[in-house]
N, C-alpha and C positions, 0 to 999 in steps of 0.2 A: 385242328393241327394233328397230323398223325401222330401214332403213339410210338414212341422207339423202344425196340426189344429190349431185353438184357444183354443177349448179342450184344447189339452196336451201342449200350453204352456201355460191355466191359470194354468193347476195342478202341472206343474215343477216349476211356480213360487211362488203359494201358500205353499207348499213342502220347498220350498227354502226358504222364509222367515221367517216359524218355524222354521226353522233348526237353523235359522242366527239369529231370534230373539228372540227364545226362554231363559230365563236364566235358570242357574243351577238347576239340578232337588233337589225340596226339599224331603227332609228324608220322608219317609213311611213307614208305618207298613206292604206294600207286593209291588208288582211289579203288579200293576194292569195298564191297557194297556188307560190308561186317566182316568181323574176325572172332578167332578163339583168343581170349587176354589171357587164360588161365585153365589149366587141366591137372585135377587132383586124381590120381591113380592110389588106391589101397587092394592089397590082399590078390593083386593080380600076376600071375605069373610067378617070376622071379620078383617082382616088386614088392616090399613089405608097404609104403608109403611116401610117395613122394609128389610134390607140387611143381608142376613145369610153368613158368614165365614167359608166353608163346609172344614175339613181337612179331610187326606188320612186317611184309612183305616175305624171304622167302629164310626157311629156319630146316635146320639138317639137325637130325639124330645120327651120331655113328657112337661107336664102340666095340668094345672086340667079341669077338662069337659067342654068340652065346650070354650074352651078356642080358640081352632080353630088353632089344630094340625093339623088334616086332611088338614088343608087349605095349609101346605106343600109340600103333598102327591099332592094337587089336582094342586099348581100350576108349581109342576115338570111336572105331565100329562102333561098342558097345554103349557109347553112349547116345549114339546118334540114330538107335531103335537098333541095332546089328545083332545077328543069333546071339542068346547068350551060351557060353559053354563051360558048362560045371567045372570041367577037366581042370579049367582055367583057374579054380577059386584055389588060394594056398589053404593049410591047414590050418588057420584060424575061423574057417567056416562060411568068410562072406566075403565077397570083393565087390568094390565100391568105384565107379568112375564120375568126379563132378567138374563140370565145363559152365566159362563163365563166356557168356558171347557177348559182343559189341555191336548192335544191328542200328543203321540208322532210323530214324524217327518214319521213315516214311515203306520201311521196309513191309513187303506183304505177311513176315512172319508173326509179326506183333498182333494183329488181325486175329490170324488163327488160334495163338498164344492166348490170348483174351477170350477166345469163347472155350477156350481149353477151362476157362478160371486162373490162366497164371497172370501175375503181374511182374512187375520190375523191379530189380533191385534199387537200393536205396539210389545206385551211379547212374539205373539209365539202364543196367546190362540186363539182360535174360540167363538168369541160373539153370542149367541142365543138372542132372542126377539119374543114375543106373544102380541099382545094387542087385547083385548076384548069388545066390548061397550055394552053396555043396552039394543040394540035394535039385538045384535045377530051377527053384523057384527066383520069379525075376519081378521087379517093379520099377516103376520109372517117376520121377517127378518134374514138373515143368514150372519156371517159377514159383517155387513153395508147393504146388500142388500136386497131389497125386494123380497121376494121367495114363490109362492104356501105352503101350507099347508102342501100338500103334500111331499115336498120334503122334509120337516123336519120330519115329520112323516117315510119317507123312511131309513130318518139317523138313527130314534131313532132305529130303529129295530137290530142295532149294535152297541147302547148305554147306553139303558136303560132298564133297566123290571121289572113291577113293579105288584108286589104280596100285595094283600089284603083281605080281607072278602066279595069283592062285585067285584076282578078286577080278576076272575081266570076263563078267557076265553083261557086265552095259553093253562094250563093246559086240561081245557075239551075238545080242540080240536084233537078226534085222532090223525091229520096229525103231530100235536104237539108228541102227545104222540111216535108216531113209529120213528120222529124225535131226540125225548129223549135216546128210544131205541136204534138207530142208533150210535151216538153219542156214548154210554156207549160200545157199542160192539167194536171200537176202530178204529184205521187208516186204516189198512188193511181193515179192513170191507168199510172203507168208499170210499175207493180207488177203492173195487166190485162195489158197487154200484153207484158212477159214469161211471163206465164201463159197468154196465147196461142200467144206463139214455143213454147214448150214443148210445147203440143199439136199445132198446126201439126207439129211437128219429129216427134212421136210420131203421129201419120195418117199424114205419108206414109210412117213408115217400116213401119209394117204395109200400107198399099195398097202398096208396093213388096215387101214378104216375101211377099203375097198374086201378087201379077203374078208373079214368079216361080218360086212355086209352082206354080201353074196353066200357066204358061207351059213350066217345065219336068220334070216333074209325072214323063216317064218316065227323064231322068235321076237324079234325085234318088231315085227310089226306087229303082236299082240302087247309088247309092250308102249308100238307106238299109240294103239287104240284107247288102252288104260289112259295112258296122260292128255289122251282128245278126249274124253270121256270128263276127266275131271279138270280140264280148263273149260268145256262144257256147261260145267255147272257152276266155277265160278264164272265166267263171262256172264252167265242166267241172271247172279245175284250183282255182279259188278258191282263191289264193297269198294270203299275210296279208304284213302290212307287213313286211318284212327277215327271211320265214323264209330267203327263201336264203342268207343269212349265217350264220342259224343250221344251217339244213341242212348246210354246208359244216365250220363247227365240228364236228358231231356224226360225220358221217361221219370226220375225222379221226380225231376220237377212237375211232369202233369199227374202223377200220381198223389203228390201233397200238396196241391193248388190250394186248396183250401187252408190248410193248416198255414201255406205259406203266403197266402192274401194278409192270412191274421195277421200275423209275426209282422208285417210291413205297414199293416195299417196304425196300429197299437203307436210303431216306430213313429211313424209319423203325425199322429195323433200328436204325440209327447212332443215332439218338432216343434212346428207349427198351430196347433190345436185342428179344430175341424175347420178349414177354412173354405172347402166347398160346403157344409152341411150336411154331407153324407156320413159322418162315422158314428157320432153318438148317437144311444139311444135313448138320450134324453134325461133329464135333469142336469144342473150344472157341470159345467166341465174343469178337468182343474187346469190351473194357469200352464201356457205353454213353455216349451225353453225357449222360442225367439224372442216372445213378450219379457218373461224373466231379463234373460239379457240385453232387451234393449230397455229396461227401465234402469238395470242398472249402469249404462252406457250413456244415457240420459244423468244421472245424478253426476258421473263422474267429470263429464264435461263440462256440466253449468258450474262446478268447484270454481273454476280457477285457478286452482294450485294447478302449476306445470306438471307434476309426476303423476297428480292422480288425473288429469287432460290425456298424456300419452296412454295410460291405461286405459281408455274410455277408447281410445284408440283400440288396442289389444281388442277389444271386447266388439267392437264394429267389427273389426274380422271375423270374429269368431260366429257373431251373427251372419255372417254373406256365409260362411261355410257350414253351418245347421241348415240355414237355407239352401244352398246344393244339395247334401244332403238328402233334404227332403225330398226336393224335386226329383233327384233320382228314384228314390222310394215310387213314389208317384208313378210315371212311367214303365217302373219294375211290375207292377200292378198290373197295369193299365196293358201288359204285354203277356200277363200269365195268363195261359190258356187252360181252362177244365174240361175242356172238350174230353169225352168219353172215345168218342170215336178214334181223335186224333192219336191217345194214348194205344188205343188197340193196332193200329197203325204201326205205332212205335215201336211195340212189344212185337206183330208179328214180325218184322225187319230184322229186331235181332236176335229173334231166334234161327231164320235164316242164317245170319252171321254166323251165331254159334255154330250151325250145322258145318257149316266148312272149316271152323277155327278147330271142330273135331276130329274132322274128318282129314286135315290138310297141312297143317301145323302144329310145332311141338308144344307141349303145354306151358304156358304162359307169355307167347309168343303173339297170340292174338292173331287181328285182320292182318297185321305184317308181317307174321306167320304163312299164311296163306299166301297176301301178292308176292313173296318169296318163291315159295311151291311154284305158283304159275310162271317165274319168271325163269328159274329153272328149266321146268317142263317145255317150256317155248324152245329153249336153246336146243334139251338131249331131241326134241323132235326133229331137228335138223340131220343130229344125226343118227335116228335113227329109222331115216328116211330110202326106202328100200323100192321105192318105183321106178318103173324102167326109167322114166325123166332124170332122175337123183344117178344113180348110175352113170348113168352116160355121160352124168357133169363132173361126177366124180372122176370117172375112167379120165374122159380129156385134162382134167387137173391133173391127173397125175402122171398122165406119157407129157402135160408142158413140163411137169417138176425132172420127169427123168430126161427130158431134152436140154436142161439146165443143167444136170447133174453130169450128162456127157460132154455138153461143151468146155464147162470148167475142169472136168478129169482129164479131157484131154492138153488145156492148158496147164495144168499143176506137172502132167507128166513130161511135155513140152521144157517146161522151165527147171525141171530135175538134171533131164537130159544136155541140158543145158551149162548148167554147173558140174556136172559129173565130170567133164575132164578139167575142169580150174580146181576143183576140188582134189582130186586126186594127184593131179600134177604137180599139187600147192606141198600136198602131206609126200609126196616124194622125193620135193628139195628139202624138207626137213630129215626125213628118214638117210638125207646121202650124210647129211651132216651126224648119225645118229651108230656110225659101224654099221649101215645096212644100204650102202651106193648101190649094190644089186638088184636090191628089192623096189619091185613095182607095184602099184598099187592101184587098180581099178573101180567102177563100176558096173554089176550087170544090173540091167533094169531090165523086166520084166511084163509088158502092160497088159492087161486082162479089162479092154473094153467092155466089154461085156457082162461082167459080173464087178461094179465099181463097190470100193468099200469105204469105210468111214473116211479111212484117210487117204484114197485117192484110186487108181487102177491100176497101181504099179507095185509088185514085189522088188525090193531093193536088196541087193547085197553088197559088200564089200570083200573084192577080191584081191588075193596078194598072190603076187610071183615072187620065191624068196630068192631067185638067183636067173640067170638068161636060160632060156631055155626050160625052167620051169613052167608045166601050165598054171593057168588062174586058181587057185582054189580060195572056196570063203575063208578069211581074214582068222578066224578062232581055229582052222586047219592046216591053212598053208604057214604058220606062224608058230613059232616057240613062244614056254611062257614071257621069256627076256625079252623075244622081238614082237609080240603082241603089246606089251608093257610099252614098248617105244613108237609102236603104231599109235597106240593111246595118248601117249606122250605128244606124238606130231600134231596127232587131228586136235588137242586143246592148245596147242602154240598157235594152230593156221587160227583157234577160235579165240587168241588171248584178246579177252577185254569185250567180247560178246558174251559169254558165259555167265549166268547170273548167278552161278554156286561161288561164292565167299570163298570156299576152304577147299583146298585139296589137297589130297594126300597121295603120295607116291612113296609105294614099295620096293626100294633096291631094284627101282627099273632102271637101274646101269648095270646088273648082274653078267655078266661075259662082255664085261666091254673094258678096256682101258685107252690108255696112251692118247690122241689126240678127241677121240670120240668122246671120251669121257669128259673132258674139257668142254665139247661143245654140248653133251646134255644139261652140265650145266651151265650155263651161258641160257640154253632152251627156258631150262626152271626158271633162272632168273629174271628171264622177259617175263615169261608167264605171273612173276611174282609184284610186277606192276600193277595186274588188273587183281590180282586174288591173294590172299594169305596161302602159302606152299609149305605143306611139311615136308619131309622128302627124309628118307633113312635110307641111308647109302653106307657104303665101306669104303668109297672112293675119294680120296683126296682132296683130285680136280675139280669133285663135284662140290664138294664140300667148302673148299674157298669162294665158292660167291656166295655162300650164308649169310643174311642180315643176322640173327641169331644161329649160334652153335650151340648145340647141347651134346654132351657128352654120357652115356651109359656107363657106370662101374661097377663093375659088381666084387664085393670082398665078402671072405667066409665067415660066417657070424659062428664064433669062439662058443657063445652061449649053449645054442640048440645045432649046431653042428650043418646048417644050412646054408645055401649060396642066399644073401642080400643083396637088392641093384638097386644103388642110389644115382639120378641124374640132374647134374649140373650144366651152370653155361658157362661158359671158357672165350676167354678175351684176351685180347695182346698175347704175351711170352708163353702163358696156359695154352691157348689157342694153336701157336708153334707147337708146340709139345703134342700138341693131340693129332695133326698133321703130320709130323716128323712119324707119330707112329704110327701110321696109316702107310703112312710112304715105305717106313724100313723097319716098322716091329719094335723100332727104337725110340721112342720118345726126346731123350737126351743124346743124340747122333748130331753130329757139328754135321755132318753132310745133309742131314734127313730136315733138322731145319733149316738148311739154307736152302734147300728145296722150296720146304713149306713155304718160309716169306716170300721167293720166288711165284709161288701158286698165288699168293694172296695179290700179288702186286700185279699179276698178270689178267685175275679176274676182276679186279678193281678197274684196272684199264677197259677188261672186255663189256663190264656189268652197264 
């Protein structure tokens, strides 16, 4: 039975205790693949200490300027591997962010969670933890355990994604972008293009065994020599699997033939007695054990009495197996060999053995030591086989692999091109609906047959016109931070419910926008908040009433030490008005501002 790491049995047992400890999943607004339950912020920002109550589906932060919203946004970053930044820590020395997730049992992060060393909490969930100090020093923990930065960071990359005014590097990055691409062109596309990377991955690694060959063509053939040389010698001696153990037996035994005739005759003497007449030397012999035991098996049987009959019994056994016994003894003899010669034999063989177990395998490794060596050496001879023959088979292996590599590049890029105007036409009926009807959104593809790369022959970009008459420029230049934020926004609505990040987070991406547009980014959020948990901090009203959760930012002057405090709450029913009305008119208690607000609320309940 193969043996299982500690790997995979921390991730069967990690696995297994969410399974076992998770309770019943609570009601959602979508089937999103994990969520955040809970986010404790200390010592950050404007924040002295507070614990947010994150439910499913889509949850807005507002509050008035300054109040230290963002301080949200920045301590999800931070929990989720994100730079740490000193600046950030208040004057009590350290700031701390701990996040409880929800992942289902079958999720890929538990997996990696488990060979991190983290396990589960008592519920099922996975505890996150970041702490920050003044002087820049940062550490992280992942269930209970202490863990690099980076491996939380490796998580989040199938956790989180977080869209803002100042955080849209995903998006500017091509690789991203032909990744978007990819994605939207569908399964089958993506099922090509792993079957590209795999060719890709398989040409160059023969044009690289081929360059090297060729390149060093007179080393390797003295190192081919070397390992002819010594399968050479073992082929000469052609050792079988563990005869040195046996050779080592054998030679014992014709070394002490004599000593071990004695030892078995003696045995058998005492048996049997001398019953060919070969053992003693003459005068009486003392009584045998068969004779003993069968005189006593003889007495017990002529008794009568039942108990001592079945004994008598007992002891008839016992004589038929003295007798085997012996007869083996016998036999054992009768096959020892004294032979001189045979032993010289024996002993020349494995000193043979030894010569290669010296010369060939590591110590205490033995003859399996060596048919090791050899079986190695057979293999690297293959490659490091530099005759014109080897070449040549090489070379054709490898213009089939790159003729592979072109047919598939040029279908992946084929089926880009393909999608690039459903794709782009898809994210600019979103964007009309977003304050941005103007803007147009394309792609240029690029294809470089010629030089194909891991992931395909095509430089991809994402081009944006922001008005008629503008030309195309890439997507992070033709775009402001507000209307890249809604670019962003578009392309994960065309992706809601394909997207396997859980959680995302959006930055006051309704920044310059009001009036009916505002209404429909959120409407956008709240599709999107079927397939995913959505944070969203906004200042916007409209955006704000299709919140499954509201939370509200406050910040009051602490009387004490003479500093601004932000404590954040959730706000429901008449509170909820209140915090609307003053979004809407600065007025919280305004009889217009909430008749407003329950107007928003009633409207996006309709739209939601």
């Amino acid at each position: 039975m193969p043996r299982t790491s500690t790997r995979e049995r921390r991730a069967r047992s990690a696995v297994a205790a969410a399974e076992s400890a998770a309770p019943a999943a609570e009601p959602s607004t979508g089937s999103a693949p994990g969520r955040l339950t809970e986010l404790r912020i200390r010592g950050l920002g404007a924040i002295d200490d507070v614990t947010l109550e994150l439910g499913p589906g889509l949850t807005v932060v507002t509050g008035e300027t300054g109040a230290g919203k963002t301080m949200v946004v920045t301590g999800l970053t931070l929990l989720f591997g994100g730079r740490a930044d000193p600046g950030r820590v208040r004057a009590n020395g350290r700031a701390g962010v701990e996040g409880r997730l929800l992942l289902p049992a079958d999720s890929p992060v538990w997996e990696r969670a488990a060979e991190a060393g983290a396990d589960p909490d008592d519920d099922g969930s996975l505890i996150l933890a970041r702490t920050v100090s003044a002087e820049g020093r940062s550490r992280a923990h992942l269930g209970g355990r202490s863990v690099p930065v980076g491996v939380v960071a490796e998580l989040a990359e199938g956790l989180l994604a977080v869209h803002g005014q100042s955080d849209q590097l995903r998006l500017s990055r091509p690789a991203e972008q032909r990744r978007a691409l990819d994605r939207y062109a569908g399964s089958d596309h993506l099922a090509l293009l792993d079957r590209y990377r795999t060719a890709h991955a398989r040409w160059r690694e023969l044009s690289a065994d081929l360059e090297r060959r060729r390149g060093q063509a007179r080393e390797l053939a003295q190192a081919a020599d070397v390992l002819r040389h010594g399968l050479g010698e073992i082929d000469a001696v052609a050792p079988q699997p563990g005869e040195d153990d046996e050779l080592d037996a054998l030679a014992r035994r014709l070394g002490d033939a004599d000593s071990l005739r004695g030892a078995a005759d003696e045995a058998r003497l005492a048996l049997v007695g001398d019953v060919a007449g070969d053992l003693a030397g003459g005068g009486e012999l003392p009584q045998d054990a068969t004779a003993a035991l069968a005189t006593a098996e003889r007495a017990l049987a002529g008794s009568g009495d039942p108990t001592l009959v079945l004994l008598a019994q007992d002891l008839a056994d016992a004589v038929a197996v003295v007798s085997d016994v012996a007869g083996q003894l016998s036999g054992y003899v009768s096959d020892l060999d004294a032979d001189p010669a045979r032993l010289a034999e024996v002993l020349d063989r494995r000193a043979a053995l030894t010569g290669l177990v010296r010369r060939y395998a590591d110590p205490g490794e033995g003859i399996a030591g060596v048919l090791a060596w050899a079986d190695d050496a057979r293999g690297r001879l293959g490659q490091l086989d530099v005759s014109d023959e080897a070449l040549d088979a090489l070379t054709a292996e490898r213009d089939a692999a790159r003729g592979e590599v072109d047919v598939l590049g040029a279908a992946v890029s084929e089926g880009r091109r393909a999608a690039a105007d459903g794709f782009a036409a898809e994210v600019g009926d979103e964007l009309a609906g977003l304050a941005m009807k103007s803007a147009r959104v394309s792609f240029a593809i690029d294809s470089h047959p010629d030089d194909p790369g891991p992931e395909g022959i095509d430089e991809v970009a994402l081009l944006m016109a922001a008005h008629p008459g503008a030309p195309p420029r890439p997507v992070h230049k033709g775009a402001s931070g507000g209307e890249l934020s809604r670019v962003m926004l578009a392309i994960e609505v065309v992706f809601a419910g394909a997207d396997p990040v859980p959680v995302m987070v959006f930055d006051e991406v309704d920044a310059g926008v009001g009036g009916q547009a505002a209404g429909e980014i959120g409407r956008r959020l709240a599709r999107l908040a079927g397939d995913h948990q959505v944070v969203v901090v906004t200042h916007l009203a409209q955006v704000a009433a299709f919140a499954d959760t509201h939370l509200v930012v406050d910040k009051s002057p602490d009387t004490g030490a003479g500093v601004t405090a932000t404590d954040i709450r959730a706000v429901e029913g008449e509170d909820r008005v209140r915090e609307l009305a003053r979004m809407l008119s600065g007025l919280a208690d305004s009889d217009t501002g909430q008749a407003h607000a329950r107007e928003l609320l009633a409207v996006a309940a309709a739209r939601s």
